[in-house]
Backbone as CSV, one residue per row, in Angstrom:
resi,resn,N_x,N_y,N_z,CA_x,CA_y,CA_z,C_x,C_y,C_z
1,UNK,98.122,124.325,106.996,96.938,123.803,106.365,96.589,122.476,107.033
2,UNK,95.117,122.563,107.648,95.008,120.865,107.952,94.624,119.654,107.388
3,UNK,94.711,118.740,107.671,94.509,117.727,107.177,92.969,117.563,106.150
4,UNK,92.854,116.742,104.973,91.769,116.790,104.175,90.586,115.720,104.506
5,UNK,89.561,115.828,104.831,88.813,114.429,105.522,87.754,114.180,104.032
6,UNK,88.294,112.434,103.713,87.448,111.937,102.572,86.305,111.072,103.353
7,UNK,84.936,111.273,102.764,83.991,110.245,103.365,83.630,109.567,102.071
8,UNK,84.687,109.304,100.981,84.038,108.075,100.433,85.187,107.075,100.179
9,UNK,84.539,105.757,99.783,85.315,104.726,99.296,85.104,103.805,98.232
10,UNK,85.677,104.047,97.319,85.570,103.578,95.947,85.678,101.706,96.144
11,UNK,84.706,100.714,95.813,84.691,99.585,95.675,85.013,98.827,94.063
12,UNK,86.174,98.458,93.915,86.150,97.890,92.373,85.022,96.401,92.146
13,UNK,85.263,96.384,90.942,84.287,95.515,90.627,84.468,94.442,90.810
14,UNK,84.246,93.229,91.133,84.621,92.235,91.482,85.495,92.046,92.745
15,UNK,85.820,92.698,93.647,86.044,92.570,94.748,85.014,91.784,96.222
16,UNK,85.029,91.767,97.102,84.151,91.497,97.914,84.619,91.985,99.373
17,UNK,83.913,93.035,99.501,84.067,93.747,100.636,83.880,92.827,102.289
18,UNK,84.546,92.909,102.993,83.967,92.288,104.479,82.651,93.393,104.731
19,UNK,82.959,94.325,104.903,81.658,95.249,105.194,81.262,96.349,104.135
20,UNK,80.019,97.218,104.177,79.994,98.542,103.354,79.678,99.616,104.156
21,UNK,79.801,99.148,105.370,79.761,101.177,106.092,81.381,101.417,106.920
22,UNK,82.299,100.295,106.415,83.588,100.702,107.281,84.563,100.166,106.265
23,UNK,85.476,100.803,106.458,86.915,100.343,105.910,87.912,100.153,107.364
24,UNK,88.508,98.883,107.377,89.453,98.842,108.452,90.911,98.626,108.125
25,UNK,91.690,99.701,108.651,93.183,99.783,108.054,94.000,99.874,109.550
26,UNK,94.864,99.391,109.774,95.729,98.844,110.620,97.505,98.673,110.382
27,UNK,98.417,99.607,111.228,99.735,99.120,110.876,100.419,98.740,112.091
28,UNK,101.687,98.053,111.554,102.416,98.053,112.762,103.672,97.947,111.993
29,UNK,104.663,99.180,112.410,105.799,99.441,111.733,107.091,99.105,112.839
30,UNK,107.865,98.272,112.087,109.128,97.641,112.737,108.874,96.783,114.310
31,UNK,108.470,95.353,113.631,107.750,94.333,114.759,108.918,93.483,114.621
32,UNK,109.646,93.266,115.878,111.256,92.707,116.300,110.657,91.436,115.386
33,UNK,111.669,90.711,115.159,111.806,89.246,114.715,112.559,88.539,115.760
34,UNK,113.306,87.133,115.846,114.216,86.499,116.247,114.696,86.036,114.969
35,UNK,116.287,85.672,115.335,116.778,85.235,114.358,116.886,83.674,113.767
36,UNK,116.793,83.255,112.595,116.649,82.149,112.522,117.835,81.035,113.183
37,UNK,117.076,79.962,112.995,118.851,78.827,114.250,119.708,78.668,113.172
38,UNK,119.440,78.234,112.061,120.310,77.495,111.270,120.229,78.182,109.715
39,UNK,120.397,77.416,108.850,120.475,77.944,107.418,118.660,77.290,107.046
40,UNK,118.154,78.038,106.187,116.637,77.256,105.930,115.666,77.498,106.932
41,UNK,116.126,77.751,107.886,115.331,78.023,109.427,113.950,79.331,109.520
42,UNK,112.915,78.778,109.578,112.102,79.961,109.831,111.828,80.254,111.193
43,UNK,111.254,81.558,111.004,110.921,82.337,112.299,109.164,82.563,112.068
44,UNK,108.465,82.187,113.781,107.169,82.741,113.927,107.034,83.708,114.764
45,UNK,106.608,84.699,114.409,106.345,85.770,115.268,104.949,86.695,115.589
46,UNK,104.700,86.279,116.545,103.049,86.778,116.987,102.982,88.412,116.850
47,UNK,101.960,88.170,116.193,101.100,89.980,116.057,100.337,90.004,117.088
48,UNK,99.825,90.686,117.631,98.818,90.858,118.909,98.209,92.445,117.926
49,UNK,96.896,92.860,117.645,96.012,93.447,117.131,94.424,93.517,117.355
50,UNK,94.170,93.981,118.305,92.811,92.982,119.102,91.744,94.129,118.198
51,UNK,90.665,93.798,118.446,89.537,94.023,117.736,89.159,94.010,115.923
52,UNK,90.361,93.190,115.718,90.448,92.674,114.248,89.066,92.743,113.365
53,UNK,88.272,92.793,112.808,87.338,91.608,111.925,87.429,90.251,111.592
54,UNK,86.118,89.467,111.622,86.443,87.982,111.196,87.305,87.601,109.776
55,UNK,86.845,88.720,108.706,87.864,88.437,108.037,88.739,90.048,107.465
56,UNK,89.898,89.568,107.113,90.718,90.764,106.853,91.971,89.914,106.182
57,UNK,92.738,90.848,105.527,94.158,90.759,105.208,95.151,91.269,105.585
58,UNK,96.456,90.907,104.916,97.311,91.364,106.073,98.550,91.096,104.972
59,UNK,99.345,92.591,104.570,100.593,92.428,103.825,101.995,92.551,105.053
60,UNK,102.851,92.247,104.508,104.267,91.857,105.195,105.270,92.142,104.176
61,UNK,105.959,93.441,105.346,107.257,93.642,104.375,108.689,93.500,104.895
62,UNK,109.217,92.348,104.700,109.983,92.124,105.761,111.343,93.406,105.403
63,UNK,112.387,93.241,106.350,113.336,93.965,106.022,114.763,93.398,105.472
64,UNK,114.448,91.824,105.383,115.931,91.242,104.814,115.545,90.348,103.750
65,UNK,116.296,89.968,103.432,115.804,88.383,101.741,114.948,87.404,102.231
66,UNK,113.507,87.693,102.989,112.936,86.431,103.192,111.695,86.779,102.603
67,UNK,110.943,85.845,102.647,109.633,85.367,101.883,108.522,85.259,103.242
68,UNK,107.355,86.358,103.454,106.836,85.987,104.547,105.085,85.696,104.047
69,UNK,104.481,84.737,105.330,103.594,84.777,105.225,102.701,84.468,106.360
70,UNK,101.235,83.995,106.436,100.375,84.732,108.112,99.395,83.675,107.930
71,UNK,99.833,82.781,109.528,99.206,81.994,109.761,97.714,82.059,111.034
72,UNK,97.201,81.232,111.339,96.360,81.611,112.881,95.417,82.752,113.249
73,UNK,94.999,83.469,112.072,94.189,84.782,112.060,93.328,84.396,112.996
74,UNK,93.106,85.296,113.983,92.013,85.121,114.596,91.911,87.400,114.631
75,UNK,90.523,87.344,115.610,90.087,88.932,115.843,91.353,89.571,116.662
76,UNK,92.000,88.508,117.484,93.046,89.757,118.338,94.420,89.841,117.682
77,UNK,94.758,89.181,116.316,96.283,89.030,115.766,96.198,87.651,115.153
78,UNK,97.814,87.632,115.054,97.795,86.193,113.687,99.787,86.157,114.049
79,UNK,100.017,85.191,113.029,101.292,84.739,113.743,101.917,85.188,112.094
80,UNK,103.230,85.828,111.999,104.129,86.306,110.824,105.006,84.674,111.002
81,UNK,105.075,84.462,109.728,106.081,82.986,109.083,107.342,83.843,108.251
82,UNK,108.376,84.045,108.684,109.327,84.579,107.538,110.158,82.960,107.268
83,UNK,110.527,83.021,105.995,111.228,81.822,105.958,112.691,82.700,104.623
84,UNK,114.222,82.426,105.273,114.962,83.024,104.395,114.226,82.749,102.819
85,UNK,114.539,83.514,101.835,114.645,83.366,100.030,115.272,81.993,99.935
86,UNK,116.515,81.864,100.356,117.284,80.828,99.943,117.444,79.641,101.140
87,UNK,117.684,78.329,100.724,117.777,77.626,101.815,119.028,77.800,102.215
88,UNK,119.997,78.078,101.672,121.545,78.351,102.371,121.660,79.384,103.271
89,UNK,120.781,80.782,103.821,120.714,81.452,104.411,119.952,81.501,105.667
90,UNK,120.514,82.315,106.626,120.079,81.967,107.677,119.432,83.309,108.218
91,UNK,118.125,83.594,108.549,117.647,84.790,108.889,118.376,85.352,110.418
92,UNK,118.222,86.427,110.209,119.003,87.697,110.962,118.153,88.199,111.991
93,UNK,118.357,88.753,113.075,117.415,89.192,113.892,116.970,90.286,113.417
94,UNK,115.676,90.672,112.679,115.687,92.321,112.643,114.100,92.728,112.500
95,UNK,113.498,93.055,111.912,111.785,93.850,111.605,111.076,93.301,110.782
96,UNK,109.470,93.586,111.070,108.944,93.473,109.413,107.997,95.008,109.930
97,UNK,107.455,94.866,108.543,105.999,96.113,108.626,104.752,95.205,108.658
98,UNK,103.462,95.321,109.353,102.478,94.789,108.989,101.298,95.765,108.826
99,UNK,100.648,95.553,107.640,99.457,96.621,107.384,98.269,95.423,106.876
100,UNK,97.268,95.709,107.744,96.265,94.903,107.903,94.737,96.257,106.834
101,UNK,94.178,95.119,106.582,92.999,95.810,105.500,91.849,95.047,105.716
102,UNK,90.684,95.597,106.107,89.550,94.274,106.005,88.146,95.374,105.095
């Protein structure tokens, strides 16, 4: 059986769309990290995503106890901030997921 093709998109109320004739969805599954130097230590790690929109969002799921978040948006990518949960811990070399929405 093939795949089902939807041509609509439900807008809730109070939202504010970047556009109304496109939805833009974007992933990138298991994007290396470096590991942090010390205990408390964050890591930046560049997305490269070119033909972005001016504006969009962007969730992060990292894969160990840190807290991430996205600095430098521009149209071709944006930079991932993981910073460990705890300041006594020291991040690990390993992934995140990024799924972008505009």
């Amino acid at each position: 059986m093939g795949n089902k093709v939807v041509h609509s998109v439900d807008i809730p109320a109070g939202s504010t769309p970047v556009t109304t004739d496109r939805v833009t969805v974007g992933s990138k599954m298991g994007v290396a990290n470096l590991a942090g130097g010390s205990a408390g230590a964050s890591v930046t790690t560049a997305v490269v995503m070119a033909g972005l929109p001016a504006s969009y969002s962007v969730a992060i799921t990292p894969d160990q106890d840190a807290v991430a978040y996205v600095t430098t948006k521009t149209q071709n990518g944006f930079n991932v901030v993981l910073n460990p949960r705890l300041a006594a811990n020291t991040l690990a070399a390993g992934a995140f997921d990024v799924t972008v929405t505009a």
